[in-house]
Backbone as a printed PyTorch tensor [residue, N CA C, xyz], in Angstrom:
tensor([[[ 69.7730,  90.6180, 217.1360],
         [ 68.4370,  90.3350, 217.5940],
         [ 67.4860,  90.3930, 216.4070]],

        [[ 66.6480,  89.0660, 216.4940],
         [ 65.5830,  89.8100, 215.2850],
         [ 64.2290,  89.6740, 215.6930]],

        [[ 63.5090,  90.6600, 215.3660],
         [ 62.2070,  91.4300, 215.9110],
         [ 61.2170,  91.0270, 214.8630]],

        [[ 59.5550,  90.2600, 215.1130],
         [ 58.9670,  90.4940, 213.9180],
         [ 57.7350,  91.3960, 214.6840]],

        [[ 56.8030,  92.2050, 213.8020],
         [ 55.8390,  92.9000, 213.8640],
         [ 54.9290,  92.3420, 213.4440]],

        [[ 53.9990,  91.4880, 214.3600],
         [ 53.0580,  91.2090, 213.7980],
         [ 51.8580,  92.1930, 213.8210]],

        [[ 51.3700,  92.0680, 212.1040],
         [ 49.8560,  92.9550, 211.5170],
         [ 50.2210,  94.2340, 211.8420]],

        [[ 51.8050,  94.3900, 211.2580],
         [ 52.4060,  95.8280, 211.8620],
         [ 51.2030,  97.2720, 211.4220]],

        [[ 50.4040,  96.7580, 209.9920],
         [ 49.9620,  97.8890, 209.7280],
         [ 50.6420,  99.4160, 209.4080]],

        [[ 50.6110, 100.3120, 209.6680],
         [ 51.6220, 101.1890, 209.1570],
         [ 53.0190, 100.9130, 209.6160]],

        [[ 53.0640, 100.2010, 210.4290],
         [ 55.0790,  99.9570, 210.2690],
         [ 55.3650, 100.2850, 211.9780]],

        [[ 54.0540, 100.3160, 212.4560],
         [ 54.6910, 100.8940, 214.1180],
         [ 53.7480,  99.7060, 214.5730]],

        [[ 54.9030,  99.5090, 216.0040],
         [ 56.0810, 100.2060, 216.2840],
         [ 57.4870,  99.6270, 215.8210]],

        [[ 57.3530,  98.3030, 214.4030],
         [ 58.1210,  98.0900, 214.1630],
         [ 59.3130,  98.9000, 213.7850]],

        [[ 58.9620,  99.9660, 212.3810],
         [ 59.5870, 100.8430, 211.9530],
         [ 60.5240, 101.5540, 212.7260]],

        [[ 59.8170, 101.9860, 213.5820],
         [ 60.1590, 102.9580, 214.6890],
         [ 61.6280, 102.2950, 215.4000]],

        [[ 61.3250, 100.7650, 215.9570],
         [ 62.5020, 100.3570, 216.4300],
         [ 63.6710,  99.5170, 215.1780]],

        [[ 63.4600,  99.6550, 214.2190],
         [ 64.2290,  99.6410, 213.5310],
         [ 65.1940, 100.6970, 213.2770]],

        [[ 64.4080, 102.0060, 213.2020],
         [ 65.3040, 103.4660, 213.6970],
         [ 66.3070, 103.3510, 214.9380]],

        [[ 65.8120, 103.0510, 215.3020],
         [ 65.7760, 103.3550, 216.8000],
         [ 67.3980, 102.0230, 217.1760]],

        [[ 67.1970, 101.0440, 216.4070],
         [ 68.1740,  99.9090, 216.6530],
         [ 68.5460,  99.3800, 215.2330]],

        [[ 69.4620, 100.0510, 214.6000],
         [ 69.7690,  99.6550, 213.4220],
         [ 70.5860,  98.1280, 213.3780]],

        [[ 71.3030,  98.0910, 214.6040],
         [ 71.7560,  96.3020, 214.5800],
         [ 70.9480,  95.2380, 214.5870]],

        [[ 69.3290,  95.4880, 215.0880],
         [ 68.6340,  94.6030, 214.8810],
         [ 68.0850,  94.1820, 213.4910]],

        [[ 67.3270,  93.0910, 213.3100],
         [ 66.8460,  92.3060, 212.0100],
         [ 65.5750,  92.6370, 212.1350]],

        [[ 64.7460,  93.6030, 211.8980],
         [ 63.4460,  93.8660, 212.0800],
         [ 62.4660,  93.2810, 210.9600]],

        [[ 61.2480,  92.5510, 211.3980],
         [ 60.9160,  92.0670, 209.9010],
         [ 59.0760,  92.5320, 210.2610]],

        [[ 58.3870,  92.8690, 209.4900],
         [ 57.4380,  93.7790, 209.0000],
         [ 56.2700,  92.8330, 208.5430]],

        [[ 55.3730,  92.1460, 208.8900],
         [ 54.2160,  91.0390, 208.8180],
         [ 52.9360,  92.0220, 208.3150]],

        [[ 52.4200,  92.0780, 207.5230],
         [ 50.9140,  92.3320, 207.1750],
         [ 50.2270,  91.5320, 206.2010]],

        [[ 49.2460,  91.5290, 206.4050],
         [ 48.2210,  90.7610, 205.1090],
         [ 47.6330,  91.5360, 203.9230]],

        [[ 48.1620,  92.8960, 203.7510],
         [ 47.4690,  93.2730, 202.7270],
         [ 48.5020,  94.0020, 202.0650]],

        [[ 48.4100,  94.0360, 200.6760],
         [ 49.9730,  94.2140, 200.1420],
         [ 50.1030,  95.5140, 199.5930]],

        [[ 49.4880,  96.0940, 199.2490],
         [ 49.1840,  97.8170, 199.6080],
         [ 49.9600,  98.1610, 200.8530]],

        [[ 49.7280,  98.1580, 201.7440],
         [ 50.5460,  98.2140, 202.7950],
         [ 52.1320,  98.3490, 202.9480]],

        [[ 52.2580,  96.4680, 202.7600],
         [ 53.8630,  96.2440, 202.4870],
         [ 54.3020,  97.1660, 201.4320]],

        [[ 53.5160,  97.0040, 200.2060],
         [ 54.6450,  97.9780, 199.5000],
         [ 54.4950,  99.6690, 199.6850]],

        [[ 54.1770, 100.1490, 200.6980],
         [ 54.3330, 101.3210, 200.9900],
         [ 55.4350, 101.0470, 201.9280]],

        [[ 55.5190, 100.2890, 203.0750],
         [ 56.5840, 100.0350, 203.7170],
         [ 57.6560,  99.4500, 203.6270]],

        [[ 58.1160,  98.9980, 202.0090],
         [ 58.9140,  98.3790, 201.6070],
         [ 59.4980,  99.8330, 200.6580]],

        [[ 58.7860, 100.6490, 200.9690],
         [ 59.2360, 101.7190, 199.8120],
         [ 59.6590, 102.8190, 200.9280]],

        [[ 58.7620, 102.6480, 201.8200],
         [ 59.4650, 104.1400, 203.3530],
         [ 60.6110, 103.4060, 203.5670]],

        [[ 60.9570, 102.0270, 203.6270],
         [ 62.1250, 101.3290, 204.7180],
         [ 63.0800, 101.7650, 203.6300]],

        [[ 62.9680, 101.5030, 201.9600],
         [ 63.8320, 101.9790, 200.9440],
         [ 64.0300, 103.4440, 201.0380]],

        [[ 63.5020, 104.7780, 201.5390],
         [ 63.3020, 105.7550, 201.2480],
         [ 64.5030, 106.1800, 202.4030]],

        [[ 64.2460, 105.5600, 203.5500],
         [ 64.6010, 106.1050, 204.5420],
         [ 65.8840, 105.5160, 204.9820]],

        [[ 66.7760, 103.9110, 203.9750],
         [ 68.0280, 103.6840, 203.8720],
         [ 67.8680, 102.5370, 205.3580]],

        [[ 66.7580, 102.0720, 205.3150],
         [ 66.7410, 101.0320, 206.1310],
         [ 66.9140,  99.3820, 205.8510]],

        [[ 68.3740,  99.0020, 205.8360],
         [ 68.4840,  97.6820, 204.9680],
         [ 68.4570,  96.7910, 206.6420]],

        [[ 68.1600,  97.1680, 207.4940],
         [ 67.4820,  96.1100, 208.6660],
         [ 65.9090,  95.6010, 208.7390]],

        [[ 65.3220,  96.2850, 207.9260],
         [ 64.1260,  95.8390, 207.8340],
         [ 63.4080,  95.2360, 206.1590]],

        [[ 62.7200,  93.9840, 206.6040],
         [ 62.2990,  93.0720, 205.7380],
         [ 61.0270,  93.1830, 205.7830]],

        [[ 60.0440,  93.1080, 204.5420],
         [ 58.3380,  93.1410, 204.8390],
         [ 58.4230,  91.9050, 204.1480]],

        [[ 56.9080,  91.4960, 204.6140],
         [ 56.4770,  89.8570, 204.5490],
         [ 55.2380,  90.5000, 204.1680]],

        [[ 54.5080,  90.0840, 202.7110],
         [ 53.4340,  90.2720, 202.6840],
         [ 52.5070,  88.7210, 202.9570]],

        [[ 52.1390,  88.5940, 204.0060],
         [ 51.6420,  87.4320, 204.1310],
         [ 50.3470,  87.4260, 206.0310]],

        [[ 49.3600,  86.5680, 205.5290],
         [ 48.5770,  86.2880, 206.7320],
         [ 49.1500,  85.5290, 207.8420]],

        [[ 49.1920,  85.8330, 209.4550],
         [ 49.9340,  85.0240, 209.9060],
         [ 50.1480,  83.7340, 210.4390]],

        [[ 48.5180,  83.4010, 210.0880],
         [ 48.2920,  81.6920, 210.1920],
         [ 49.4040,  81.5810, 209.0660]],

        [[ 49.0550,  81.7830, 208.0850],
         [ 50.3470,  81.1900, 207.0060],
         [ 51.5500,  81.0490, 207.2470]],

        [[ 52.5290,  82.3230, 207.4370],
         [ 53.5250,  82.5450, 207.8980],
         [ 54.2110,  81.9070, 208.8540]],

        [[ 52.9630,  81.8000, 210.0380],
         [ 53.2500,  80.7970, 210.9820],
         [ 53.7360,  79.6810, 210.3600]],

        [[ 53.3170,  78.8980, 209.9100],
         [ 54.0890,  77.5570, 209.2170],
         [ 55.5020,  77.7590, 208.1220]],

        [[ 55.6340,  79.0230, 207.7500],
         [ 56.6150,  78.6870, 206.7700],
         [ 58.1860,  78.4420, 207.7760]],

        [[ 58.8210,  77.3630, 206.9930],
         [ 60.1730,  76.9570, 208.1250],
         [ 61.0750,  78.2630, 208.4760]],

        [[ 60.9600,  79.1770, 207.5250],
         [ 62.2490,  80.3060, 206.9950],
         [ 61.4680,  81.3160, 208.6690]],

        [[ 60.6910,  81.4310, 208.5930],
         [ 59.7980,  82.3310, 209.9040],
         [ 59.6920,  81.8930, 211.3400]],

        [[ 59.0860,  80.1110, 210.9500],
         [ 59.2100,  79.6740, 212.3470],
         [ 59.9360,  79.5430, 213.2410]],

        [[ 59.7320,  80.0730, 214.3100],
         [ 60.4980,  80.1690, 215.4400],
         [ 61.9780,  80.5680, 215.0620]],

        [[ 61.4990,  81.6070, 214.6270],
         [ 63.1650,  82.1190, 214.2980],
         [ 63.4230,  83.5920, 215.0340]],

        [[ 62.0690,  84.4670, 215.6200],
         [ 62.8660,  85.6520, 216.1270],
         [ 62.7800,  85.3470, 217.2890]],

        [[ 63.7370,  86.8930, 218.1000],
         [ 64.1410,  86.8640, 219.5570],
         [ 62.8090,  87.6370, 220.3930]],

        [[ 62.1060,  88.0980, 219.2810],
         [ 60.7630,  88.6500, 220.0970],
         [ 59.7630,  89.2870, 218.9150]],

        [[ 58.9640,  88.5370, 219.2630],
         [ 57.8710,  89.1570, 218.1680],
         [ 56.5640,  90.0740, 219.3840]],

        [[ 56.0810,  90.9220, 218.1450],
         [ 55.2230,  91.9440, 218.9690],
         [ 53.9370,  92.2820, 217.9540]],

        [[ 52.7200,  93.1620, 218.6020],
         [ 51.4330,  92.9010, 218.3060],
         [ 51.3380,  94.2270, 218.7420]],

        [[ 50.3040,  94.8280, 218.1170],
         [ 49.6290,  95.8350, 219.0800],
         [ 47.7800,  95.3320, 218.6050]],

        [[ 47.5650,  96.4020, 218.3720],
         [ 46.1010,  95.8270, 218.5870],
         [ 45.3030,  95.1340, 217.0310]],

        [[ 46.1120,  94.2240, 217.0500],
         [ 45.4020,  92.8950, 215.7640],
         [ 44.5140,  92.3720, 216.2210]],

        [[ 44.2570,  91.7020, 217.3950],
         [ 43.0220,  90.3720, 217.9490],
         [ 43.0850,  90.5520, 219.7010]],

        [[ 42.7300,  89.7050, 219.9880],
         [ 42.1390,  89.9450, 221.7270],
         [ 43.7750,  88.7710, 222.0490]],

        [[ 43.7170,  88.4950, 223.0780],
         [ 44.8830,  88.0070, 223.7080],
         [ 45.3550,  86.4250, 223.4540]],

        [[ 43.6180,  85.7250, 222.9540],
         [ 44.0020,  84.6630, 222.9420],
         [ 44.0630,  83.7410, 221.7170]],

        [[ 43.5390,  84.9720, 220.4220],
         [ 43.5840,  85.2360, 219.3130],
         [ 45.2240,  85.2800, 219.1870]],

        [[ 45.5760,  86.3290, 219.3530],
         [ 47.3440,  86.6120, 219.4450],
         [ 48.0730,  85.9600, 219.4120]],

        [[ 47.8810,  85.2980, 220.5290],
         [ 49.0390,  83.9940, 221.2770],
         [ 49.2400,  83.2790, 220.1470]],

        [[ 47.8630,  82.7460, 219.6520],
         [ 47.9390,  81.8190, 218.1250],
         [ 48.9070,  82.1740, 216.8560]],

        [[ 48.5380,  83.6100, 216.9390],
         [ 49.1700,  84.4420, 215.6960],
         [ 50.4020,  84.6610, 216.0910]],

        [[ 51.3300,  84.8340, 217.0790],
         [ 52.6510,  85.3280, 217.2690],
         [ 53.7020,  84.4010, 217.7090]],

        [[ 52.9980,  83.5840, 218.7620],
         [ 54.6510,  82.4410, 219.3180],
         [ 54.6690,  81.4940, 218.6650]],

        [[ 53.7210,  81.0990, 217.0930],
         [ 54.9640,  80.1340, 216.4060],
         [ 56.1840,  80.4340, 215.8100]],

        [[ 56.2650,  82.2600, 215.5940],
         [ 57.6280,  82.9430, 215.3100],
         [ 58.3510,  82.8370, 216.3040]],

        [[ 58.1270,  83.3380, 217.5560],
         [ 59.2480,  82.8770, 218.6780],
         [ 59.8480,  81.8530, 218.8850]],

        [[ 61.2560,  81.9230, 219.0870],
         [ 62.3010,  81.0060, 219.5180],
         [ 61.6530,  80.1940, 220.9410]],

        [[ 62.3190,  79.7450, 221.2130],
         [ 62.4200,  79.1990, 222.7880],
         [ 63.3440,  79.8960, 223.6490]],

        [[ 62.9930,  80.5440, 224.6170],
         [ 63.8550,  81.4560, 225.1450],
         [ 63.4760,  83.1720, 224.2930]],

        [[ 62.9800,  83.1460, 223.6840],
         [ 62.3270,  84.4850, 223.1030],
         [ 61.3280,  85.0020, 223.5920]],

        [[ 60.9020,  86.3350, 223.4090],
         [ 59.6920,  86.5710, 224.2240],
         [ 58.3570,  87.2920, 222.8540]],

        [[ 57.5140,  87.5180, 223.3840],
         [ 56.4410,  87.5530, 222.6270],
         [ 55.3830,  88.8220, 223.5600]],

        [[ 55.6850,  90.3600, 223.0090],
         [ 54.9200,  91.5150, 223.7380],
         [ 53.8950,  92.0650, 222.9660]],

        [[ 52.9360,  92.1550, 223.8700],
         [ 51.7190,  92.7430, 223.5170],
         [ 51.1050,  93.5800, 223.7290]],

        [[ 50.7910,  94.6540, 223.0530],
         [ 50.0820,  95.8410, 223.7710],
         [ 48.4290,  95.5790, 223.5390]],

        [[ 48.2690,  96.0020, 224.8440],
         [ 46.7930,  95.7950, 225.2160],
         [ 46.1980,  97.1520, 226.0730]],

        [[ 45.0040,  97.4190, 226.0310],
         [ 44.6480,  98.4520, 226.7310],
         [ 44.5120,  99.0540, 228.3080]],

        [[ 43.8150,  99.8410, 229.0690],
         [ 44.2800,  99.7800, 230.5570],
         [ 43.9570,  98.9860, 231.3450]],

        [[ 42.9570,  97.7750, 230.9620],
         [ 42.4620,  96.5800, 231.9700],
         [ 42.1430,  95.3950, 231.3050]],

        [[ 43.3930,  94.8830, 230.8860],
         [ 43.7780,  93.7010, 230.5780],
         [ 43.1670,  92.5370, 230.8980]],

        [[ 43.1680,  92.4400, 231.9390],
         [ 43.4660,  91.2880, 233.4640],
         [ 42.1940,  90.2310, 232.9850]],

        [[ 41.0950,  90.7890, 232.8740],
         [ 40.0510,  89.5690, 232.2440],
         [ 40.6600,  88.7250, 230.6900]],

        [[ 40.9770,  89.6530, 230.1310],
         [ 41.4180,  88.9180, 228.5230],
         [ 42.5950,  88.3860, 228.6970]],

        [[ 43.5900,  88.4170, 229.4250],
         [ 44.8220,  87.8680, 229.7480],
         [ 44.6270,  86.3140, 230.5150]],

        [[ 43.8430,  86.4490, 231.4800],
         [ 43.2030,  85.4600, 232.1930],
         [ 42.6240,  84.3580, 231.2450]],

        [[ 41.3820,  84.8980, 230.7530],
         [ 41.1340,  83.9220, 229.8010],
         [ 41.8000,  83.1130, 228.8220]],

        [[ 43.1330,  84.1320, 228.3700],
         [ 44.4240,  83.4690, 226.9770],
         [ 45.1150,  82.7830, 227.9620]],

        [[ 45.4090,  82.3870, 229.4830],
         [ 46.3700,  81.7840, 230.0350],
         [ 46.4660,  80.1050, 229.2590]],

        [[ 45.1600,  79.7000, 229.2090],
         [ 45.4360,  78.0990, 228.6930],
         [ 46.3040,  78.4140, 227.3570]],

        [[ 45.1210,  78.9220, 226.1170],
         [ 46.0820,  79.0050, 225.0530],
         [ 47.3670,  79.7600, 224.5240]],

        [[ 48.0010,  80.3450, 225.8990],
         [ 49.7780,  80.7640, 226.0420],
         [ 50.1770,  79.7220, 226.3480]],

        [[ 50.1600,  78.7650, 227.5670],
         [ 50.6480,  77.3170, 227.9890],
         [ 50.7460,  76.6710, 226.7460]],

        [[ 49.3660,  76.3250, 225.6660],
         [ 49.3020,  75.2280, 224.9750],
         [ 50.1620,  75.7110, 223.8200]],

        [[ 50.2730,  76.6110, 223.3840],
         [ 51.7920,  77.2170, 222.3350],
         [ 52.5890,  77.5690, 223.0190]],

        [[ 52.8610,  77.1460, 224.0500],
         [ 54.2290,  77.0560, 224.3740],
         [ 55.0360,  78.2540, 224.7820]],

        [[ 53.9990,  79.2750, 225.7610],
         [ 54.4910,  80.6700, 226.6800],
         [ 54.4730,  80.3760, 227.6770]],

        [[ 54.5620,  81.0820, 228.8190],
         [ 54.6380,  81.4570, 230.1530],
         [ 54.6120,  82.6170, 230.2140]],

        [[ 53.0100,  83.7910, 230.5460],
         [ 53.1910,  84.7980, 231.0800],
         [ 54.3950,  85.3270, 231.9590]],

        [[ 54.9830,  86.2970, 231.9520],
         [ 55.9380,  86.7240, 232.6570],
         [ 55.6020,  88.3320, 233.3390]],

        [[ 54.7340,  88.9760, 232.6440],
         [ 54.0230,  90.2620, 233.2680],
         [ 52.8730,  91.3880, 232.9550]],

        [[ 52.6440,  91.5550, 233.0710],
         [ 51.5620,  92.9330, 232.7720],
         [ 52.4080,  93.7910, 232.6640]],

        [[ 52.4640,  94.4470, 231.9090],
         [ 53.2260,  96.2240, 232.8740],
         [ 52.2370,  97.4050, 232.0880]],

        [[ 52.3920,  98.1620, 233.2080],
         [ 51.5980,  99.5100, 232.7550],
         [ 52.3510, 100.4820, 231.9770]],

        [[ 51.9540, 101.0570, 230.9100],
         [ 53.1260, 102.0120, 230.7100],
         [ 51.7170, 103.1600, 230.3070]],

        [[ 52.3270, 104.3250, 230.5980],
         [ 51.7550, 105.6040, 230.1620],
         [ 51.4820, 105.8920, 228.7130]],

        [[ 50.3130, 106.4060, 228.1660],
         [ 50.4010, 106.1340, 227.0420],
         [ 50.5940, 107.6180, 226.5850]],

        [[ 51.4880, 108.1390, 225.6120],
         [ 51.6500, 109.6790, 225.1470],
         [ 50.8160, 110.1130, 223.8810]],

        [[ 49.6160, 109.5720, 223.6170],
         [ 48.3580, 110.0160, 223.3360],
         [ 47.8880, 110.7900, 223.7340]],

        [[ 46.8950, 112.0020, 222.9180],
         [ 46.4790, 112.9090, 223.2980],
         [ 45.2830, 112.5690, 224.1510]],

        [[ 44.9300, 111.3750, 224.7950],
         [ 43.8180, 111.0730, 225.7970],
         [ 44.6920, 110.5220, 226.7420]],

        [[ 45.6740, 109.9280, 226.8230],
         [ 46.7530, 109.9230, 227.8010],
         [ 46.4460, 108.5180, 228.3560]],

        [[ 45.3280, 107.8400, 227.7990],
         [ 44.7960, 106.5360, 228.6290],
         [ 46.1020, 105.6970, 229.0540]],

        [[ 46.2750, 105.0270, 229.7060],
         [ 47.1430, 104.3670, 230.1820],
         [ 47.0530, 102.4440, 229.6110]],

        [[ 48.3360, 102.5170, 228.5500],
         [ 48.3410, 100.8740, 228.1690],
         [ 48.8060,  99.8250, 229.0230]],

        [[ 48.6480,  99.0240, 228.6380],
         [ 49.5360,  97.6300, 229.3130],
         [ 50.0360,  96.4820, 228.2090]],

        [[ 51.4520,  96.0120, 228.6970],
         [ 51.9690,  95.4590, 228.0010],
         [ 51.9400,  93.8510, 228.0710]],

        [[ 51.4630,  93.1320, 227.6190],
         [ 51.6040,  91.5730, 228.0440],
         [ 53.1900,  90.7320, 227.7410]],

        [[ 53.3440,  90.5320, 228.6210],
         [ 55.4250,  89.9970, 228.3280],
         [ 54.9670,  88.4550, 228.5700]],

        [[ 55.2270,  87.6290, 227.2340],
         [ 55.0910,  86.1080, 227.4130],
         [ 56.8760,  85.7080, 227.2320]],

        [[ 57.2340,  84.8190, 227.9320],
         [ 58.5410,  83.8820, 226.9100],
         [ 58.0410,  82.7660, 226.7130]],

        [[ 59.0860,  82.2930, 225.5910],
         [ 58.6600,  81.1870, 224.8630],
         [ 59.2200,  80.2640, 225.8520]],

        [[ 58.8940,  79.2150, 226.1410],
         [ 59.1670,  78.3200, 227.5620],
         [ 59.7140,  76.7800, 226.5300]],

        [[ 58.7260,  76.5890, 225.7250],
         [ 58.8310,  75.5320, 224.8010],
         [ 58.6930,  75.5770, 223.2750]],

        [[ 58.8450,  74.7860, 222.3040],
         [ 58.1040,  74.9640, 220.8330],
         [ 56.8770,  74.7560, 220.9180]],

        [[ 56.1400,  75.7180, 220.0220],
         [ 54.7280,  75.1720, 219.3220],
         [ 54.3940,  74.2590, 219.0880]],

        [[ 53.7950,  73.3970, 219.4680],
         [ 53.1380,  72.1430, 218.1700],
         [ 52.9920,  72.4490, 216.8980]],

        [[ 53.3780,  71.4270, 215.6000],
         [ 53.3180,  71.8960, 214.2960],
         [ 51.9460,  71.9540, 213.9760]],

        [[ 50.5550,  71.8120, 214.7200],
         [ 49.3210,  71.8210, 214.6180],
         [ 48.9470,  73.2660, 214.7080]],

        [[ 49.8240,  74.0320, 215.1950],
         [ 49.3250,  75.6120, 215.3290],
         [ 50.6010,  76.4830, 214.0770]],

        [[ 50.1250,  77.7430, 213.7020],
         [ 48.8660,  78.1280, 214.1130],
         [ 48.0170,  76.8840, 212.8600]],

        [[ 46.7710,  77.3940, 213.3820],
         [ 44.9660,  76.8380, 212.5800],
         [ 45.6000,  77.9860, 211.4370]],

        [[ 44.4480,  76.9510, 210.3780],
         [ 44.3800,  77.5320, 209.1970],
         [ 43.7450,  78.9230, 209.3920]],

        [[ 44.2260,  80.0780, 208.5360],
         [ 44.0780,  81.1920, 208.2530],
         [ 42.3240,  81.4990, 208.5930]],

        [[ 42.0590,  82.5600, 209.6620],
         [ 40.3760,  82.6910, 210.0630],
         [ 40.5160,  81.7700, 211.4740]],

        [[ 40.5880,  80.6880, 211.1420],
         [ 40.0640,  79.4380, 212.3060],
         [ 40.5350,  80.6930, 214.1210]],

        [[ 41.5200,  80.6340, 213.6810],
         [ 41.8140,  81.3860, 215.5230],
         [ 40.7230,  82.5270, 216.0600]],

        [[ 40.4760,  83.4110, 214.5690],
         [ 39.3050,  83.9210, 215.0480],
         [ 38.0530,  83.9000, 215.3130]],

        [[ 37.8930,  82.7000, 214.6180],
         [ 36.6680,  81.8820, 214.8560],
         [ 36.4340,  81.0890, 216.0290]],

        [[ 37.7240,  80.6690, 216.5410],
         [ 37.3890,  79.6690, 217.2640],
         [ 38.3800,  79.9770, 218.2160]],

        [[ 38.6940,  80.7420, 219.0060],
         [ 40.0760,  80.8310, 220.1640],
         [ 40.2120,  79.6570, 220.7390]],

        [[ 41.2330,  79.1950, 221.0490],
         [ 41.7190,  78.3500, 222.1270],
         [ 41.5720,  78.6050, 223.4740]]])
């Protein structure tokens, strides 16, 4: 299976399931390279040859062939709003891959609104789910579960900024 983290930021929860699943191909997305090479140096420290860092933005990335649509599930936690995301994550997904998102305890308006631009890259919502969050405020997250239904258009993602400028 291979997993990417998008705007993993410190390495979670990629890192974590790289521990956690050493047969998987875990690969490590950030834009600022300070970062990667701290997590290119914990994944070295800690004897993790399943995980790969990408120092790169993910409008970019999005287009490179070696990335596109090549994992079995890419994931997000809190980089952009939902319909921001969609842009940034399922041109890595396969077809038949899924694409999870953590979002906070009341989703349901920002999910609503990303429904067109999940359809137009090529998802199909598949669920909400609630999960408990083990934070010391205990708030309760939710997870957005898309699969990839179809390919992207090679028009997405927009150049690097544009998604946040301009959501779909």
């Amino acid at each position: 299976l291979r997993l990417l983290d998008v705007g993993t930021g410190a390495g979670l929860p990629g890192m974590v399931l790289a521990v956690a699943r050493p047969q998987w191909k875990v690969t490590l997305l950030d834009s600022l390279r300070k970062r990667c090479e701290f997590l290119r140096e914990a994944a070295a420290r800690a004897g993790l040859d399943n995980v790969e860092v990408v120092w790169c933005r993910a409008e970019d990335a999005g287009r490179r062939p070696e990335l596109r649509q090549a994992y079995d599930i890419a994931i997000a936690r809190a980089v952009a709003e939902a319909r921001v995301l969609a842009e940034l994550c399922l041109p890595f997904v396969r077809v038949g891959g899924l694409w999870v998102a953590a979002k906070g305890p009341d989703p349901e308006a920002e999910v609503a609104a990303a429904s067109n631009a999940i359809r137009q890259l090529g998802g199909r919502q598949l669920a909400l789910e609630r999960v408990q969050s083990l934070s010391a405020e205990g708030e309760p997250r939710t997870a957005l579960v898309v699969a990839k239904t179809s390919a992207t258009s090679a028009r997405f993602p927009r150049q690097a900024g544009t998604p946040n400028k301009k959501p779909l």
